[in-house]
SEKOLGU-937073 format. One record per atom (N, C-alpha, C): residue in one letter; y negated, z negated, x. Coordinates in steps of 0.05 Angstrom, whole numbers, padded with zeros to 5 digits, always signed. Layout:
BEGIN
aYZX;...
END
This chain:
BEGIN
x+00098+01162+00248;x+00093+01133+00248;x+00103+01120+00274;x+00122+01127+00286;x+00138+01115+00307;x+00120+01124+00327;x+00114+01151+00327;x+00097+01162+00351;x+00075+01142+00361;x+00058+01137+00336;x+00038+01116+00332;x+00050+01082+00338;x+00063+01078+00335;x+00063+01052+00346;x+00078+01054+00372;x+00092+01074+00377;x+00095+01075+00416;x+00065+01082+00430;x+00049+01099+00415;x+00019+01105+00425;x+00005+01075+00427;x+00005+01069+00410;x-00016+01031+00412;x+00003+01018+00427;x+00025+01017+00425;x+00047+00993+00438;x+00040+00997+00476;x+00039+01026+00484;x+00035+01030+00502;x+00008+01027+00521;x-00013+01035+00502;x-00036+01038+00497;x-00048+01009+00516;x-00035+00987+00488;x-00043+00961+00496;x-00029+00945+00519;x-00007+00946+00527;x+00011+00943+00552;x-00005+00950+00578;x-00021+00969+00572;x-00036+00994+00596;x-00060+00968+00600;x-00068+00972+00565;x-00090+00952+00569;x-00091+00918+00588;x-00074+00904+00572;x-00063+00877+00586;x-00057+00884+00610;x-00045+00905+00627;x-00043+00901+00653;x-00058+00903+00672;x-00080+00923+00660;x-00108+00929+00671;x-00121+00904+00675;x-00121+00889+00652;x-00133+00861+00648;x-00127+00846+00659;x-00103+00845+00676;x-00088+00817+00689;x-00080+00829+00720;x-00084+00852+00725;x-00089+00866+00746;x-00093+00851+00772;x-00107+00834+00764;x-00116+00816+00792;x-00110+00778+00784;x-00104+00775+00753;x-00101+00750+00759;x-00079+00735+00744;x-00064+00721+00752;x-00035+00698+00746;x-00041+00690+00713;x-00035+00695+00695;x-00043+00689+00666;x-00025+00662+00671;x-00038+00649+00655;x-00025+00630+00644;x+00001+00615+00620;x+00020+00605+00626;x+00047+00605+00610;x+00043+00592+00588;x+00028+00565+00590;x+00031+00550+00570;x-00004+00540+00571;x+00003+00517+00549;x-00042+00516+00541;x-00043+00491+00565;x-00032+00473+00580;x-00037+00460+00601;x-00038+00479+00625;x-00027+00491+00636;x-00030+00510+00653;x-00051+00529+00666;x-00066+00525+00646;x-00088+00540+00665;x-00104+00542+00689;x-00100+00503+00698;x-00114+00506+00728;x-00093+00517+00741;x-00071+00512+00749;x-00040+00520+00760;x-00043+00551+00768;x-00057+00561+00739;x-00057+00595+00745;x-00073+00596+00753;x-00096+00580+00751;x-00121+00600+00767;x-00120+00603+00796;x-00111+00567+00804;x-00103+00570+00829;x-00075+00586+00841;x-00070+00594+00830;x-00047+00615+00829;x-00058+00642+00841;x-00071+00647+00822;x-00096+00671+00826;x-00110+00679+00849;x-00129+00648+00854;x-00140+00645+00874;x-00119+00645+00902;x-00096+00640+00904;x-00081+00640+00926;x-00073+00667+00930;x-00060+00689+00906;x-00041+00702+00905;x-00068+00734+00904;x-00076+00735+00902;x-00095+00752+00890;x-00119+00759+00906;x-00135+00731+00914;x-00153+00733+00929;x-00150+00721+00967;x-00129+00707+00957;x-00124+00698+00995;x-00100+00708+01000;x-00092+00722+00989;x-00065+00746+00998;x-00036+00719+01004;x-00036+00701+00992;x-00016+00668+00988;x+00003+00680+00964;x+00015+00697+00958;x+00035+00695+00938;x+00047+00665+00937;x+00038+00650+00902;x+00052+00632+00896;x+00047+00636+00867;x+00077+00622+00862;x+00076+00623+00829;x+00059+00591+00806;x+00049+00606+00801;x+00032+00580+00774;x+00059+00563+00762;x+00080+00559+00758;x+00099+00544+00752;x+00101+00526+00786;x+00105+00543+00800;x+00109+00524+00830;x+00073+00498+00836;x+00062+00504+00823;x+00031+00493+00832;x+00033+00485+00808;x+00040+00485+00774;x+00045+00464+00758;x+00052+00445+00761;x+00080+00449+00775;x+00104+00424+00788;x+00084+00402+00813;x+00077+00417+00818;x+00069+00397+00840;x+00037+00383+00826;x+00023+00394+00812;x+00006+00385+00796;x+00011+00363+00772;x+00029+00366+00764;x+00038+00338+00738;x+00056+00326+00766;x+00070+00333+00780;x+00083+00313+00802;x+00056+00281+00811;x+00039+00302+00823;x+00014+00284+00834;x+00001+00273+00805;x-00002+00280+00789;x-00013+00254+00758;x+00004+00237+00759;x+00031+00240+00760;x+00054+00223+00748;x+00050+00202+00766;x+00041+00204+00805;x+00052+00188+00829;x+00026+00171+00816;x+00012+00181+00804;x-00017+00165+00797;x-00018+00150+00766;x+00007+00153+00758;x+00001+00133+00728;x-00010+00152+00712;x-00012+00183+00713;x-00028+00194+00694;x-00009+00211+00682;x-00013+00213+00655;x+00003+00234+00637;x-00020+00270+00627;x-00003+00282+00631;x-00013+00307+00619;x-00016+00311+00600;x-00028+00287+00579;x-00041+00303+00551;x-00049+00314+00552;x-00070+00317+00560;x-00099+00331+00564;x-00101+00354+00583;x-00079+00347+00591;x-00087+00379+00612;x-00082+00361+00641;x-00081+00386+00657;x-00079+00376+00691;x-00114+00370+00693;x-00115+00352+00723;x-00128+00339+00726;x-00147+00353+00748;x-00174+00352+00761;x-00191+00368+00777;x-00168+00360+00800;x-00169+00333+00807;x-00160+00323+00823;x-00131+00327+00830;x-00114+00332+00813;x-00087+00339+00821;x-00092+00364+00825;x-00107+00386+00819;x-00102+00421+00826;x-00112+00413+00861;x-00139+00392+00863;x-00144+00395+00889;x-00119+00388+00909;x-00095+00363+00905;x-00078+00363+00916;x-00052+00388+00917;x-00052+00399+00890;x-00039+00422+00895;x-00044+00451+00915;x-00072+00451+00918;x-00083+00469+00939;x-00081+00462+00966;x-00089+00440+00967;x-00073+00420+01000;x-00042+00421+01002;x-00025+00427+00985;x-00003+00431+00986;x+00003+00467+00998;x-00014+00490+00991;x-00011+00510+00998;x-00034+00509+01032;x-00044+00487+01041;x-00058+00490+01069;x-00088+00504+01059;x-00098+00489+01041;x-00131+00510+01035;x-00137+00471+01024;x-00150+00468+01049;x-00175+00445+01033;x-00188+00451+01014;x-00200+00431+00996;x-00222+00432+00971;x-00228+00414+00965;x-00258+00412+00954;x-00273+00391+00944;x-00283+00401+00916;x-00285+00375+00905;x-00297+00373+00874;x-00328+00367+00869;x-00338+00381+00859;x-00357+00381+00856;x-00382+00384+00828;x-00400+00365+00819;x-00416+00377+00794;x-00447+00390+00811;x-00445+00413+00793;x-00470+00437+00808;x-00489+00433+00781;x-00512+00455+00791;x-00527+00462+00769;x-00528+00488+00773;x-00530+00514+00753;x-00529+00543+00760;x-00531+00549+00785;x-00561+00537+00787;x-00574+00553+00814;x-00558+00539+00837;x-00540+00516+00838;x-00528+00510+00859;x-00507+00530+00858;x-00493+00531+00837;x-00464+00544+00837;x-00471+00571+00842;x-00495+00588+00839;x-00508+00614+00855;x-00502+00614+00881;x-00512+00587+00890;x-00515+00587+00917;x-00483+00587+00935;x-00470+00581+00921;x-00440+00574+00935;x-00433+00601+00925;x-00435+00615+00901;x-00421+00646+00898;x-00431+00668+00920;x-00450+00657+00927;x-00471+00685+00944;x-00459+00685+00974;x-00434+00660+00978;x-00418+00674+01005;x-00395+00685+01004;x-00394+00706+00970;x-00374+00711+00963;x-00343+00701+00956;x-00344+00682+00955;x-00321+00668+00959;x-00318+00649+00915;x-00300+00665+00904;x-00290+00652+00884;x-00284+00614+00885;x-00298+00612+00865;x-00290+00580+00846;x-00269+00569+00837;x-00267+00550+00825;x-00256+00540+00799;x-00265+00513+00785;x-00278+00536+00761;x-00288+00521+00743;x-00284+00510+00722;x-00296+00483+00719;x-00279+00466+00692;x-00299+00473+00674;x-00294+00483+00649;x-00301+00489+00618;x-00294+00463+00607;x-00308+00458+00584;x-00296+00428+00561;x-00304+00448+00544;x-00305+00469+00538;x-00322+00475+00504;x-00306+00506+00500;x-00294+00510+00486;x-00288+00500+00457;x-00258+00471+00459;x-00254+00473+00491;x-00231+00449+00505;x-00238+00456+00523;x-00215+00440+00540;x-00205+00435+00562;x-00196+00465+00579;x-00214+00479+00608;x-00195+00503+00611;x-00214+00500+00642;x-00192+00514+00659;x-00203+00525+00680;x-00201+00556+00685;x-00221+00566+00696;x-00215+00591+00710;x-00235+00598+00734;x-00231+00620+00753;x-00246+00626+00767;x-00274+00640+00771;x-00299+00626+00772;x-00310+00642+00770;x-00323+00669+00800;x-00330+00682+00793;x-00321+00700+00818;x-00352+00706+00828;x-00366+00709+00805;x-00401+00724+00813;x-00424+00716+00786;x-00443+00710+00793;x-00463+00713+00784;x-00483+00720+00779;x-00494+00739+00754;x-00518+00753+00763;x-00534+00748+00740;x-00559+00764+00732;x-00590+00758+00727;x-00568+00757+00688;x-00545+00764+00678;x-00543+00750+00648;x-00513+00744+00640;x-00495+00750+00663;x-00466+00740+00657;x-00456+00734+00686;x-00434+00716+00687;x-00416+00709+00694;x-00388+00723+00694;x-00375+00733+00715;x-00357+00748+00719;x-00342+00728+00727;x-00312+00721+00716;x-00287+00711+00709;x-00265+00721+00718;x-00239+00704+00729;x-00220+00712+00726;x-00209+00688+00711;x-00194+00697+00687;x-00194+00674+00667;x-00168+00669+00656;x-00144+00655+00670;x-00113+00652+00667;x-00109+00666+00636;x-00132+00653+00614;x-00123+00664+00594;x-00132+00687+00574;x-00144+00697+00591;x-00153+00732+00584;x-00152+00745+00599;x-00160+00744+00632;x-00161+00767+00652;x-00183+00772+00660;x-00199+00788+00677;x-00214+00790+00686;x-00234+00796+00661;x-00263+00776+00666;x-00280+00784+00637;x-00306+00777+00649;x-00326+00781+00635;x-00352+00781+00642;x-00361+00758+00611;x-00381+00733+00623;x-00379+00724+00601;x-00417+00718+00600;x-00427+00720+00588;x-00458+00721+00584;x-00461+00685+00590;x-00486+00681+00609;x-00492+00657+00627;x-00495+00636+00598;x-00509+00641+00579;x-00513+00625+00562;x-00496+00613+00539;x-00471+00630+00542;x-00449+00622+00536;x-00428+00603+00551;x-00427+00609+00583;x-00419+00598+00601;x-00434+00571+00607;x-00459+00575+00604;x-00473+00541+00604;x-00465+00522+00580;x-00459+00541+00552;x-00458+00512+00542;x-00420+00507+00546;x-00410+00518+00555;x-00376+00516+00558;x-00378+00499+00579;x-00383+00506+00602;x-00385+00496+00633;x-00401+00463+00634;x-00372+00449+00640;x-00401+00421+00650;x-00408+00414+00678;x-00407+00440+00694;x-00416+00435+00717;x-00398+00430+00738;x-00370+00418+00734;x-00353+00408+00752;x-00333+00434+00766;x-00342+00439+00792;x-00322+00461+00804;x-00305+00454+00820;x-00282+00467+00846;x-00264+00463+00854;x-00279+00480+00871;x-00276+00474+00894;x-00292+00501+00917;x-00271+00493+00934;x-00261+00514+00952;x-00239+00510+00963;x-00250+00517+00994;x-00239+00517+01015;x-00246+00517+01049;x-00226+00529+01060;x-00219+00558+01053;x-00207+00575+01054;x-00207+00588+01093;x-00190+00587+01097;x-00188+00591+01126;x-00207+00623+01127;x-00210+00631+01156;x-00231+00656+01164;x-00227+00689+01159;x-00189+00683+01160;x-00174+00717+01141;x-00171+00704+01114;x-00168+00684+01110;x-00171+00678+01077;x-00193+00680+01059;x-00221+00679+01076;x-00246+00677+01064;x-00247+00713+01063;x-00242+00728+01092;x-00254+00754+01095;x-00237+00767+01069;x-00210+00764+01066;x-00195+00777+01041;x-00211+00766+01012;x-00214+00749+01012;x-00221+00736+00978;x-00253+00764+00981;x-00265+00758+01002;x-00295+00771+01004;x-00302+00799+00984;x-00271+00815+01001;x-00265+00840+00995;x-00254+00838+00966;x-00239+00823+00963;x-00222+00822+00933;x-00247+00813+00908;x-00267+00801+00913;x-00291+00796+00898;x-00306+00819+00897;x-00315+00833+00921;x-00327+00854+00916;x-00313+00874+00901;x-00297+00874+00902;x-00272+00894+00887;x-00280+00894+00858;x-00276+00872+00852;x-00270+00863+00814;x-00301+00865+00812;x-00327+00865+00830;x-00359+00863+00823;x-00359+00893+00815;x-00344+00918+00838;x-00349+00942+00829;x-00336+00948+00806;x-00319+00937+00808;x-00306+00949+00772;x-00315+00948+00755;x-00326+00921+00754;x-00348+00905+00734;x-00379+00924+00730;x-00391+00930+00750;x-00405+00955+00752;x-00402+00971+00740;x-00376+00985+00748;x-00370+01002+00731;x-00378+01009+00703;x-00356+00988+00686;x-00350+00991+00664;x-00386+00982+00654;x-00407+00965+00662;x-00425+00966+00646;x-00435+00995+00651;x-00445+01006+00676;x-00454+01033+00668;x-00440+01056+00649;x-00412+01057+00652;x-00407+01079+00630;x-00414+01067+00598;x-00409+01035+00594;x-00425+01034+00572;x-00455+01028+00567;x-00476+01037+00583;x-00493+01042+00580;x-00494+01069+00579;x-00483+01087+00592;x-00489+01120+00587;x-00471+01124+00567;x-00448+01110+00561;x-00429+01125+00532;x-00412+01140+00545;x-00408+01133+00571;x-00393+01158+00582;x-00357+01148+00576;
END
């Protein structure tokens, strides 16, 4: 019996780290833009920073503005928190085929969800029936477009990532697309 729950205990540890491999999970249920941009700094533009340090400065900028964090951090305060690490960004509402068009220079998002709440995460690629994620609060996932449309209301974070910050994210996208590759072909062959 002990064997068996060091086998799963381990098992799943192996698992979650595989899963978070590339991206800043999230601490608490406000936190999620904090991590993604966390992610996005630490992960894909080679910026080690912690999602608690980009929290702070995210409820800092609501607060200088009269705004409280019920609801979650704000598009607008993660964009000031990213101007705080030196990476401009603008906000933006797309329609698929726009937000195609901004993924196809490889360069990762951040996207606002309202459905089933309030959540951000990165989206990384798009193709002909899912959406590939890095998602503070699962990890790298692949989520089917028609699920992502009715979650997604369009509103992204596109960031202006300096010219070794764009070429690293490039590589770090293609990275997580082959993996993603991967894992559908072996489960298409069962291998």
């Amino acid at each position: 019996m002990v064997a068996l729950m060091i086998l799963f205990s381990s098992a799943s540890a192996d698992y979650r780290t595989l899963r978070y491999s590339s991206v800043v999970g999230q601490t608490s249920d406000f936190t999620c833009g904090p991590a993604a941009l966390a992610t996005l700094l630490t992960h894909y533009y080679g910026q080690p920073v912690a999602e608690q340090t980009l929290a702070e400065r995210s409820v800092a900028d609501m607060q200088a503005r009269g705004k409280e964090v019920v609801e979650g951090i704000t598009l607008l305060a993660l964009r000031n928190a990213l101007t705080t690490e030196n990476v401009p960004s603008a906000g933006y509402k797309l329609t698929l085929e726009q937000l195609r068009g901004v993924l196809a220079q490889g360069l990762p998002v951040v996207a606002n969800v309202v459905y089933p709440k309030g959540h951000y995460y990165l989206v990384l690629a798009v193709d002909d029936q899912n959406v590939l994620l890095a998602d503070p609060s699962w990890g790298v996932r692949s989520q089917p477009i028609r699920n992502f449309l009715n979650a997604w209301n369009g509103v992204v974070l596109i960031p202006e990532p300096s010219e070794a910050e764009a070429t690293q994210a490039r590589t770090q996208v293609a990275l997580q697309l082959s993996k993603y590759r991967e894992r559908l072909e072996r489960l298409k062959t069962g291998a």
